[in-house]
N, C-alpha and C positions, 0 to 999 in steps of 0.2 A: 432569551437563551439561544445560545448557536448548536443547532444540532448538527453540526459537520466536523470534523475530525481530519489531519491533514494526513496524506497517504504514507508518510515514512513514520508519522507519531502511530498510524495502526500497523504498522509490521514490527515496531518495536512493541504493543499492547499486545499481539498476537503470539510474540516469540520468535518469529521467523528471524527477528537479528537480536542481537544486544546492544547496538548504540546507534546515533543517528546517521552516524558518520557511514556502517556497515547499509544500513537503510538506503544510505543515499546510494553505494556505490552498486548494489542490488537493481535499484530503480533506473541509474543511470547504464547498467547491463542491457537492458531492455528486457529481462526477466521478468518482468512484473507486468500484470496486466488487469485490468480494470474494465469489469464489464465485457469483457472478449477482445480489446482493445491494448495494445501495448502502451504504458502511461511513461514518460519520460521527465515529469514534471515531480518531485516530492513533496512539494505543497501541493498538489492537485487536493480539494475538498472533495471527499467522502461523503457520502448520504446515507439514511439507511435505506435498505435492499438493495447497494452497489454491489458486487463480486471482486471479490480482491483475489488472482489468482496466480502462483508463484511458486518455483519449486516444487511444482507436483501439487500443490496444496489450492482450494480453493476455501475463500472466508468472507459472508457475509456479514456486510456492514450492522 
């Protein structure tokens, strides 16, 4: 079993958009950051205890 999750499938899981497409263009904003890290990647794999943080918002994996 794959315990990782790709970073735009968890901003749509999370709420923060409603399609993949809004996902992407979020992530490709440089809005999004990972781990304290700005992530530019949409398939980047998640783990758990990542930080996903965005819009004011932070969310553990």
């Amino acid at each position: 079993m794959d315990d990782t999750i790709k970073l735009d499938q968890f901003l749509k899981l999370q709420g923060m958009t409603q399609t993949g497409g809004q996902a992407k263009l979020l992530i490709q904003s440089g809005e999004v950051r990972v781990n304290g890290q700005v992530e530019m990647r949409r398939g980047r794999k998640l783990v758990k205890g990542d930080r996903v943080t965005t819009l004011g918002e932070t969310f553990v994996v």
